[in-house]
PDB file of N, CA, C, O and CB in Angstrom:
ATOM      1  N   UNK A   1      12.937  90.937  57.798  1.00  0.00           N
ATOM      2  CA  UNK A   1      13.105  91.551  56.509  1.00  0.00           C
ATOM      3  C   UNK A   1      14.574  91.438  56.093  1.00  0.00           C
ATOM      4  O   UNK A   1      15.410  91.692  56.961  1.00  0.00           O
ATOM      5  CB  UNK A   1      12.638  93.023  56.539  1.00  0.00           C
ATOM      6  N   UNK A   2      15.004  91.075  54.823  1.00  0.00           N
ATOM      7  CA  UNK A   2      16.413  90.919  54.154  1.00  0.00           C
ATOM      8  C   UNK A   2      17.292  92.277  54.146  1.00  0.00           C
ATOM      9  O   UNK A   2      16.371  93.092  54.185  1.00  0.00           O
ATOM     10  CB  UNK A   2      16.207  90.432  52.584  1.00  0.00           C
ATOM     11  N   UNK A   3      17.991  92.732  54.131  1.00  0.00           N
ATOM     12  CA  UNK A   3      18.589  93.744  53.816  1.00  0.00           C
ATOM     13  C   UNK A   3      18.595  93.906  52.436  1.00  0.00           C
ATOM     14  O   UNK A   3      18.430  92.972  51.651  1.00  0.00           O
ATOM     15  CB  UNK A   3      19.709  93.752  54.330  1.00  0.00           C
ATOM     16  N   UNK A   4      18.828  95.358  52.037  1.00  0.00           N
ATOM     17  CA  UNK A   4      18.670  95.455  50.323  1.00  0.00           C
ATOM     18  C   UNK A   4      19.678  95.290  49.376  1.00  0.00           C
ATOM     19  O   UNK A   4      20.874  95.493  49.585  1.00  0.00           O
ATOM     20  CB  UNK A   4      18.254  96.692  49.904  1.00  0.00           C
ATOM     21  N   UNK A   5      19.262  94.981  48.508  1.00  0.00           N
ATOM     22  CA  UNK A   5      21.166  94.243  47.367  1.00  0.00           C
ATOM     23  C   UNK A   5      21.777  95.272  47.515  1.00  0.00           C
ATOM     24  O   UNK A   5      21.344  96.415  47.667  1.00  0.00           O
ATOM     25  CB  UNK A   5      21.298  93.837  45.235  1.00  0.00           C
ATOM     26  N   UNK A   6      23.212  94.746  47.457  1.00  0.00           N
ATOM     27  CA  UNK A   6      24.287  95.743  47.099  1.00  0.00           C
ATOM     28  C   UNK A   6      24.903  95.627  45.971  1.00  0.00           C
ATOM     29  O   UNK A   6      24.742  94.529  45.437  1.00  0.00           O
ATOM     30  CB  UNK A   6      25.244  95.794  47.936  1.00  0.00           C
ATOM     31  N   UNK A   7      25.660  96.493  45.324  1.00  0.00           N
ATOM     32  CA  UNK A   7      26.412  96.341  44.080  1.00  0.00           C
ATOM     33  C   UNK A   7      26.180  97.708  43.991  1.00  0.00           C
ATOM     34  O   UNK A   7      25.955  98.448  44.949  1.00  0.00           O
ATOM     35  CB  UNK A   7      25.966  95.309  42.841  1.00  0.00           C
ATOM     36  N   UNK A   8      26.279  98.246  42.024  1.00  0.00           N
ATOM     37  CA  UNK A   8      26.497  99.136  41.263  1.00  0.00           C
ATOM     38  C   UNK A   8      25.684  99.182  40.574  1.00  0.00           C
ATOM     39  O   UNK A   8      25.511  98.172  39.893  1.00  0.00           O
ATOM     40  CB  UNK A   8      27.397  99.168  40.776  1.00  0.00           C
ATOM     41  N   UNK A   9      24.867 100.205  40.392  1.00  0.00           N
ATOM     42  CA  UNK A   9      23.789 100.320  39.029  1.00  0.00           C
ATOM     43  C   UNK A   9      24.784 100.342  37.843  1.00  0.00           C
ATOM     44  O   UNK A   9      25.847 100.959  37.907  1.00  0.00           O
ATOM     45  CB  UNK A   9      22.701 101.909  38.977  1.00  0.00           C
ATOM     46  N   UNK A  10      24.350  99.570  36.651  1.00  0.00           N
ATOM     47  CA  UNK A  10      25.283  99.287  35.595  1.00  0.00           C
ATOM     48  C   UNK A  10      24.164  99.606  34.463  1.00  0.00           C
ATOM     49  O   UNK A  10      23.450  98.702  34.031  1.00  0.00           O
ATOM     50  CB  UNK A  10      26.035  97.649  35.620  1.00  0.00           C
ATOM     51  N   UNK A  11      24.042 101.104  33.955  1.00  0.00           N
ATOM     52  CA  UNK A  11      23.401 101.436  33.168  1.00  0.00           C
ATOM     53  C   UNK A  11      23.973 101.276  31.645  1.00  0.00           C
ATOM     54  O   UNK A  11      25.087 101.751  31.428  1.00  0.00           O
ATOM     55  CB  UNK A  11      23.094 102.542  33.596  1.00  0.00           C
ATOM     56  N   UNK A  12      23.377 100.731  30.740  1.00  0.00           N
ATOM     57  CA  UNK A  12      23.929 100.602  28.901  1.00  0.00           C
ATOM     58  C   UNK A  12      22.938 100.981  28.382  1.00  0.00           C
ATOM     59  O   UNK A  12      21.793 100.842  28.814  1.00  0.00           O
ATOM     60  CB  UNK A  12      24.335  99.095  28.090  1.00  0.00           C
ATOM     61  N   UNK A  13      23.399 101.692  27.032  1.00  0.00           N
ATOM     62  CA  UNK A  13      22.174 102.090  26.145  1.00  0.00           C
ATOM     63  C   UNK A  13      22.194 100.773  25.252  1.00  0.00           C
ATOM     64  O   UNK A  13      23.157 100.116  24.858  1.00  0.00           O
ATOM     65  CB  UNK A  13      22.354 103.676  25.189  1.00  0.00           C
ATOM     66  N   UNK A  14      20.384 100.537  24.993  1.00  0.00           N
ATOM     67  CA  UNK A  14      20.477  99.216  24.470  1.00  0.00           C
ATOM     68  C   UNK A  14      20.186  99.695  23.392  1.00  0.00           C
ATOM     69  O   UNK A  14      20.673  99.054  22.460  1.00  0.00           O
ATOM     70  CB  UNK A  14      19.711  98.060  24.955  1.00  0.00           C
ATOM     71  N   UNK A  15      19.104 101.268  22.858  1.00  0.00           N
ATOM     72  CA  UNK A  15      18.409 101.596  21.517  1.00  0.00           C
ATOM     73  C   UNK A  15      18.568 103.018  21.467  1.00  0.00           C
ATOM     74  O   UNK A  15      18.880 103.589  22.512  1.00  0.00           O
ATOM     75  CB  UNK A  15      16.828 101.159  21.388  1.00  0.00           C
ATOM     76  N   UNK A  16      18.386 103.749  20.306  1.00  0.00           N
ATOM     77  CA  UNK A  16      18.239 104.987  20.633  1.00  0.00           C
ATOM     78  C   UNK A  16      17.482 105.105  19.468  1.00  0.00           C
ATOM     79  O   UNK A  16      17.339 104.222  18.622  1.00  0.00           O
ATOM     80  CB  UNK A  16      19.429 105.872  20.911  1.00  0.00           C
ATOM     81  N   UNK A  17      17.063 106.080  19.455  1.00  0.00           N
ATOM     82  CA  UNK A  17      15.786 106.707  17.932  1.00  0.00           C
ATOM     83  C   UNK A  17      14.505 107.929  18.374  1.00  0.00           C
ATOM     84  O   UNK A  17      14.212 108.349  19.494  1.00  0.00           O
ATOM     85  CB  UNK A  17      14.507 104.936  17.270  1.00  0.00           C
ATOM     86  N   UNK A  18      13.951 108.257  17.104  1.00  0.00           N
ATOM     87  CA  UNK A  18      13.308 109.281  17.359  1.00  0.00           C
ATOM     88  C   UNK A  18      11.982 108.473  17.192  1.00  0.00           C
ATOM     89  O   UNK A  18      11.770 107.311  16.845  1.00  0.00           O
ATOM     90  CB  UNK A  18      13.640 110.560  16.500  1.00  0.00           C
ATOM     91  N   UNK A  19      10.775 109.992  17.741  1.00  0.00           N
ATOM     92  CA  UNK A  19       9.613 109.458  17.713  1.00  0.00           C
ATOM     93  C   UNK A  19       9.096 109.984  16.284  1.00  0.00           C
ATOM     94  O   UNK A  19       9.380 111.076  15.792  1.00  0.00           O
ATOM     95  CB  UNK A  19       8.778 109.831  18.986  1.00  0.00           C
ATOM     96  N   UNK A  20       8.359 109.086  15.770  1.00  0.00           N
ATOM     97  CA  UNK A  20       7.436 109.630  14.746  1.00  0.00           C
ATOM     98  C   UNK A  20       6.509 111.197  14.835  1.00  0.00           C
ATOM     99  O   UNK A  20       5.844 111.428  15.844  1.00  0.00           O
ATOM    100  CB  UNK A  20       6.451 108.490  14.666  1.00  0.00           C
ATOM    101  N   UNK A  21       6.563 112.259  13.607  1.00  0.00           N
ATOM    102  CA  UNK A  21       6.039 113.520  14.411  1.00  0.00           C
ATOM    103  C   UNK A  21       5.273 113.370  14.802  1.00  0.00           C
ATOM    104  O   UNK A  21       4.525 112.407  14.637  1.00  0.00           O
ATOM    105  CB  UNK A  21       5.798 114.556  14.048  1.00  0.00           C
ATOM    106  N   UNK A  22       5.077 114.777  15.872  1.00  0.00           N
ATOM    107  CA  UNK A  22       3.288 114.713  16.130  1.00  0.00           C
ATOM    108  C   UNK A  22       3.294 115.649  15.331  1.00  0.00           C
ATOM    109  O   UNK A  22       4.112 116.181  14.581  1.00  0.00           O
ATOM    110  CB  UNK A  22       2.379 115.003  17.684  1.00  0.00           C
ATOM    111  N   UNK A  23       1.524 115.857  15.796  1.00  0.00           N
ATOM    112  CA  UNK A  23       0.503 116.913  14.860  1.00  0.00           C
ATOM    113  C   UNK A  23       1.444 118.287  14.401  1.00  0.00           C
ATOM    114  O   UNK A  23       0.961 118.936  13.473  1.00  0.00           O
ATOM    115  CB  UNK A  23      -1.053 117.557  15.974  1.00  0.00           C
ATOM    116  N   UNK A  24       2.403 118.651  14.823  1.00  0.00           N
ATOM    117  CA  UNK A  24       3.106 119.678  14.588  1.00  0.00           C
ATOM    118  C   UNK A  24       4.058 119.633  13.984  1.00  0.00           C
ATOM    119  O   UNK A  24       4.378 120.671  13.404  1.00  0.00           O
ATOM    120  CB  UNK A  24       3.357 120.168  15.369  1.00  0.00           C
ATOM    121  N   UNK A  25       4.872 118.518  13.856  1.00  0.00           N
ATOM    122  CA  UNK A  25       5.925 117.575  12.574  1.00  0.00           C
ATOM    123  C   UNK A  25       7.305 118.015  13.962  1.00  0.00           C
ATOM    124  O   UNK A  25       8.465 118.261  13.629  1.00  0.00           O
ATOM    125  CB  UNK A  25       6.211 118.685  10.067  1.00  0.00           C
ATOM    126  N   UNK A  26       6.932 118.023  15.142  1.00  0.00           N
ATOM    127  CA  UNK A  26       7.905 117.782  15.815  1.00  0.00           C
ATOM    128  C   UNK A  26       8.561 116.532  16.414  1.00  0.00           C
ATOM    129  O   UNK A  26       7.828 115.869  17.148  1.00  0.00           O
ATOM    130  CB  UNK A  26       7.697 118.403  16.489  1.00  0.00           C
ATOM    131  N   UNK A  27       9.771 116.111  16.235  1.00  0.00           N
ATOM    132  CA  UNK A  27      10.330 114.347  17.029  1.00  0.00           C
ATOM    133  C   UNK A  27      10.812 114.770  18.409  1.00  0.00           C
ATOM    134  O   UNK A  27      11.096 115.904  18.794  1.00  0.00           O
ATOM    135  CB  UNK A  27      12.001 113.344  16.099  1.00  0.00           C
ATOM    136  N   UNK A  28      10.843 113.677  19.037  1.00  0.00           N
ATOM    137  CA  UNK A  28      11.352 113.786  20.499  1.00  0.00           C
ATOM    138  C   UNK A  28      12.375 112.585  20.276  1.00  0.00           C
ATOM    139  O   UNK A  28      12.165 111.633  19.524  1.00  0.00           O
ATOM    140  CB  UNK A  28      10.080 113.559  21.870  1.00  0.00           C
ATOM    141  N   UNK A  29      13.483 112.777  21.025  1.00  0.00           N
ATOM    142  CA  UNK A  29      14.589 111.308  20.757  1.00  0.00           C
ATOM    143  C   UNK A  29      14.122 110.460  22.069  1.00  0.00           C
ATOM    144  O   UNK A  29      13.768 110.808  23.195  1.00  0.00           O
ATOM    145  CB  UNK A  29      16.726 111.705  20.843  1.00  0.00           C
ATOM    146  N   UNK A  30      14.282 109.122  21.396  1.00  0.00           N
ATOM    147  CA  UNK A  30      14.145 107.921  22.615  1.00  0.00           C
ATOM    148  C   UNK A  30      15.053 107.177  22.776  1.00  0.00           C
ATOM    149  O   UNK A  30      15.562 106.582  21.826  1.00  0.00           O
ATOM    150  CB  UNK A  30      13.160 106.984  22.526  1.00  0.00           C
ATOM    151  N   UNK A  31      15.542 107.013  24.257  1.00  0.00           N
ATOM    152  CA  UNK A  31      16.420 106.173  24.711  1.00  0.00           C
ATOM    153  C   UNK A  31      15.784 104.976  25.401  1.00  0.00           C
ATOM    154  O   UNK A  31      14.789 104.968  26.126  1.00  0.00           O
ATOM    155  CB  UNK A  31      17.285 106.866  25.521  1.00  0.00           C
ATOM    156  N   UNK A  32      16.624 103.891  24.997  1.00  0.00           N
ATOM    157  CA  UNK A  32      16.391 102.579  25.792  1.00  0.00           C
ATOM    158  C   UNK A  32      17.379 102.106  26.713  1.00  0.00           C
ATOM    159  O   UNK A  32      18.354 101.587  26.169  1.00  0.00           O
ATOM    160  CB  UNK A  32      16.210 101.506  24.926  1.00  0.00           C
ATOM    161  N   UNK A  33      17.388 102.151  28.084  1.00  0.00           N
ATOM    162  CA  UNK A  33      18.735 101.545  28.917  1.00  0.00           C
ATOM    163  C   UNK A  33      18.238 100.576  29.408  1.00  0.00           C
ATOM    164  O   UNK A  33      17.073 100.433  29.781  1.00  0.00           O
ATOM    165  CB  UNK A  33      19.473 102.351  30.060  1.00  0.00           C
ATOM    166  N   UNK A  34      19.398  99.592  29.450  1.00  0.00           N
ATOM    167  CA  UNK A  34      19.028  98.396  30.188  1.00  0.00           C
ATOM    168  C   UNK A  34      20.123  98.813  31.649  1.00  0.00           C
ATOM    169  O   UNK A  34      21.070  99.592  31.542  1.00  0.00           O
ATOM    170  CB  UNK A  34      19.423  96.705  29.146  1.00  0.00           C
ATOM    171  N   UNK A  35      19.655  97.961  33.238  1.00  0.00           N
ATOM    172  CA  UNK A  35      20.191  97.980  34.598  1.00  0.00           C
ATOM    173  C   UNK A  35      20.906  96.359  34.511  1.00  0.00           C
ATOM    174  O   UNK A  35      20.324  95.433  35.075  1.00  0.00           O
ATOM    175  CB  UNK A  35      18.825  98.274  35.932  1.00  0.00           C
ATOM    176  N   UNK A  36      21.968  96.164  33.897  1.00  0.00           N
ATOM    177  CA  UNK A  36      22.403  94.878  34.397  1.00  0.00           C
ATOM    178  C   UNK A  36      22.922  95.002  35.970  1.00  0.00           C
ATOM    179  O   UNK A  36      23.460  93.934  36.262  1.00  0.00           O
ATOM    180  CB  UNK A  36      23.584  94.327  33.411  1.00  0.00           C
ATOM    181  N   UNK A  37      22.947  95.812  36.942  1.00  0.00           N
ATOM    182  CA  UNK A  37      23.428  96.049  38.216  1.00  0.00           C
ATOM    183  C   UNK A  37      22.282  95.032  38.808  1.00  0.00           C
ATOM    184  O   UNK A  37      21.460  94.374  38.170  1.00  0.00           O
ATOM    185  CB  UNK A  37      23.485  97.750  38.746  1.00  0.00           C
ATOM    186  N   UNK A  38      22.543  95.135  40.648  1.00  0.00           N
ATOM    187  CA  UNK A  38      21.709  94.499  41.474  1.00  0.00           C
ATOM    188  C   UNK A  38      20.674  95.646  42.099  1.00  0.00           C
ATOM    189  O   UNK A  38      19.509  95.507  42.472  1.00  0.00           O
ATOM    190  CB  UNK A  38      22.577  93.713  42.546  1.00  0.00           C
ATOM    191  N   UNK A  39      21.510  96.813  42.076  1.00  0.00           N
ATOM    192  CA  UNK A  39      20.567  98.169  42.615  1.00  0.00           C
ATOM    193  C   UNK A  39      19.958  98.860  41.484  1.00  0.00           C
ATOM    194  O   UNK A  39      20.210  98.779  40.282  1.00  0.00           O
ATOM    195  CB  UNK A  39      21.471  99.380  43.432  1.00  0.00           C
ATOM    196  N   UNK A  40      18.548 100.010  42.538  1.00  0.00           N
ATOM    197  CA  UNK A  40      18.154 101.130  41.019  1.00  0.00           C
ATOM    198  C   UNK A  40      19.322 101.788  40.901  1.00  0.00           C
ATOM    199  O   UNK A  40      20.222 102.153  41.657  1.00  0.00           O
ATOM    200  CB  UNK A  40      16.792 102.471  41.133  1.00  0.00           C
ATOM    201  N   UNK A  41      19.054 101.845  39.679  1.00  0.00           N
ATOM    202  CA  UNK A  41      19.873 103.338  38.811  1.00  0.00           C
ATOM    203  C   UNK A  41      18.703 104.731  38.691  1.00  0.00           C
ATOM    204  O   UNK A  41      17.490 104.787  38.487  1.00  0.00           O
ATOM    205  CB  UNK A  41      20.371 102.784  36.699  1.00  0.00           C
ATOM    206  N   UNK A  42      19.781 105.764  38.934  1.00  0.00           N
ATOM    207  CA  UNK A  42      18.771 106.666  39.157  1.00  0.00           C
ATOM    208  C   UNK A  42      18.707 107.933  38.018  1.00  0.00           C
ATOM    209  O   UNK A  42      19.693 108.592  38.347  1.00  0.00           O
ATOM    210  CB  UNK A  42      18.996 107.171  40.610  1.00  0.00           C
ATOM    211  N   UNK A  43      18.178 108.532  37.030  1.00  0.00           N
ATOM    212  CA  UNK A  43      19.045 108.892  36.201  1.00  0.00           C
ATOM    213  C   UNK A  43      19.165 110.666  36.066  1.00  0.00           C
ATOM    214  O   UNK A  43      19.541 111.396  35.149  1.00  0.00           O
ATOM    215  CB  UNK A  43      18.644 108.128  34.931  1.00  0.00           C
ATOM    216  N   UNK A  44      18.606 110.958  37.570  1.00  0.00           N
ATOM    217  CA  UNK A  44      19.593 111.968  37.918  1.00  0.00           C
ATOM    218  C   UNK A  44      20.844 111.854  37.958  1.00  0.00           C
ATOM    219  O   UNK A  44      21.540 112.860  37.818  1.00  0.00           O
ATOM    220  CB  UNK A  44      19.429 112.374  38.896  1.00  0.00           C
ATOM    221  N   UNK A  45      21.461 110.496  38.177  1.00  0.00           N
ATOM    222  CA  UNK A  45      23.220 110.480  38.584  1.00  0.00           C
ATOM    223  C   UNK A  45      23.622 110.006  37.088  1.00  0.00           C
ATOM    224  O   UNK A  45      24.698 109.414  37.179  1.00  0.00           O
ATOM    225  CB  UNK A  45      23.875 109.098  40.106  1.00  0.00           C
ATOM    226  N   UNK A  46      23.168 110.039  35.736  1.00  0.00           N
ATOM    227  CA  UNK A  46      23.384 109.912  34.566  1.00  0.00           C
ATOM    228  C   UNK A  46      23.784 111.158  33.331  1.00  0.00           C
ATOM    229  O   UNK A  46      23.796 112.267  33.865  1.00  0.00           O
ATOM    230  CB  UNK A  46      22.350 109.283  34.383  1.00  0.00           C
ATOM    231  N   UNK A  47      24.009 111.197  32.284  1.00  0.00           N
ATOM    232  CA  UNK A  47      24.489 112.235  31.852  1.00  0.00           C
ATOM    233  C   UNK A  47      23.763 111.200  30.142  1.00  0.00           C
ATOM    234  O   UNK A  47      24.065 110.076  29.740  1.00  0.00           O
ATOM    235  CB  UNK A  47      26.449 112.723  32.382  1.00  0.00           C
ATOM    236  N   UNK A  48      22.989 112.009  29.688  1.00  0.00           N
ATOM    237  CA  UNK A  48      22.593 111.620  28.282  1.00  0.00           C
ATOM    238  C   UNK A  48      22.786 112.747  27.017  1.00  0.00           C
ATOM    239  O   UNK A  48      21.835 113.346  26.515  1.00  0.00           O
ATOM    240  CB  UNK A  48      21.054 111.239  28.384  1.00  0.00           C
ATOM    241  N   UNK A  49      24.186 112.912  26.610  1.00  0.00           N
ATOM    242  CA  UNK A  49      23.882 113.667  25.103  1.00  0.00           C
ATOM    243  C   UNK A  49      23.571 113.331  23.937  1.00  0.00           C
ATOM    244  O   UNK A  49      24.160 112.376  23.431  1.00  0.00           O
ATOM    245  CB  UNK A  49      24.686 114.209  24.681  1.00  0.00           C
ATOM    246  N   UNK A  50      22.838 113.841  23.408  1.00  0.00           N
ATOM    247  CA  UNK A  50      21.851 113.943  22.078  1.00  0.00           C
ATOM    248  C   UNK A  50      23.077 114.932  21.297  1.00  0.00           C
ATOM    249  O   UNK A  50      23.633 115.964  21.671  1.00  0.00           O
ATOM    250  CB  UNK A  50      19.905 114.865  22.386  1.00  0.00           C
ATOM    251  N   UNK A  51      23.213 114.083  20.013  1.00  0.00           N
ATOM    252  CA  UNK A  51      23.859 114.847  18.660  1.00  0.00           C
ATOM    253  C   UNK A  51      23.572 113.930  17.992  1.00  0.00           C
ATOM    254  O   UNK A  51      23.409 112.737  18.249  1.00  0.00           O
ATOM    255  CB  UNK A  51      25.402 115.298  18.470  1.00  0.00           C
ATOM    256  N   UNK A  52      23.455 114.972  16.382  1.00  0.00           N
ATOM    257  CA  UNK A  52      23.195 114.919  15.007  1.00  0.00           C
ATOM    258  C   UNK A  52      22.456 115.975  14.330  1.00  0.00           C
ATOM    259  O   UNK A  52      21.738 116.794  14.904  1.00  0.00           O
ATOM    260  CB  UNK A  52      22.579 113.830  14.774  1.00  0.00           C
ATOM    261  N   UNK A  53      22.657 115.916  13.159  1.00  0.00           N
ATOM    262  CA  UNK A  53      22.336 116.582  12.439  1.00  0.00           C
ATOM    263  C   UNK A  53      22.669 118.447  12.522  1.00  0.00           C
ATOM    264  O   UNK A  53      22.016 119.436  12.188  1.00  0.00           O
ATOM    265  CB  UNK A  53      21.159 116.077  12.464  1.00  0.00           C
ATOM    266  N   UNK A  54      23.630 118.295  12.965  1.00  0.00           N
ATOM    267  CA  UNK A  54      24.195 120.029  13.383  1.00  0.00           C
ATOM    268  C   UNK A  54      23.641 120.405  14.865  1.00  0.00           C
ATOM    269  O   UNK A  54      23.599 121.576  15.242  1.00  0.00           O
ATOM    270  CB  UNK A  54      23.410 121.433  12.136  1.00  0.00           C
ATOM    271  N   UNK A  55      23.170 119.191  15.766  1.00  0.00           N
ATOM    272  CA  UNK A  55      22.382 119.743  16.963  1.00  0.00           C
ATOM    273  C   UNK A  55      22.859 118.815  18.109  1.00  0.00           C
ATOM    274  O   UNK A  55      22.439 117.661  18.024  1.00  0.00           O
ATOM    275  CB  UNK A  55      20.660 119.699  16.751  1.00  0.00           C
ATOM    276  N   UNK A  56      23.715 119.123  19.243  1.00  0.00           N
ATOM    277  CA  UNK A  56      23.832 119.046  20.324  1.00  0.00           C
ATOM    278  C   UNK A  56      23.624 119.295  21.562  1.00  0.00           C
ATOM    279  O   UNK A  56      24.051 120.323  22.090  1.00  0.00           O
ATOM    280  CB  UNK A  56      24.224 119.084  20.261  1.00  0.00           C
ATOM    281  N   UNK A  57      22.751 118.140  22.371  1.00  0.00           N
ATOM    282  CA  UNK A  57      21.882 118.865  23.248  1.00  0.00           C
ATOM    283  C   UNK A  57      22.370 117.938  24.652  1.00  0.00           C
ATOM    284  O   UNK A  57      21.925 116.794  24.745  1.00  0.00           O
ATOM    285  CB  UNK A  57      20.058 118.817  22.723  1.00  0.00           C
ATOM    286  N   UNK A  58      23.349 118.501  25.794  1.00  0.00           N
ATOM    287  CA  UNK A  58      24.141 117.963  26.912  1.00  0.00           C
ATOM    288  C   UNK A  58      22.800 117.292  27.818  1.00  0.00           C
ATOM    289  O   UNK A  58      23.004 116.713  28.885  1.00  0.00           O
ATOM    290  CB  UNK A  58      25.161 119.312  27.787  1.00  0.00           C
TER     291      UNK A  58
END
């Protein structure tokens, strides 16, 4: 068996946007990341804030 790649997970946001409402006229925001690294990225070890519209969410 090979040993497993090494390197750096190299996480980028490639998209970001909301979802169309649901039945309740609520959105959820969507992120798209791309891994150009050789390892997983895990995205407990990530940090994603959401702002706009008067709303910041860490």
């Amino acid at each position: 068996m090979s040993p497993p790649p090494q390197g750096v997970p190299a996480l980028s946001v490639v998209e970001t946007g909301l979802t169309p409402p649901d039945k309740s006229g609520r959105r959820f925001p969507t992120v798209t990341v791309l891994n150009s690294g050789k390892v997983h990225a895990l995205f407990t070890k990530s940090t994603i804030r959401i702002v706009g519209s008067g709303f910041e969410q860490p």
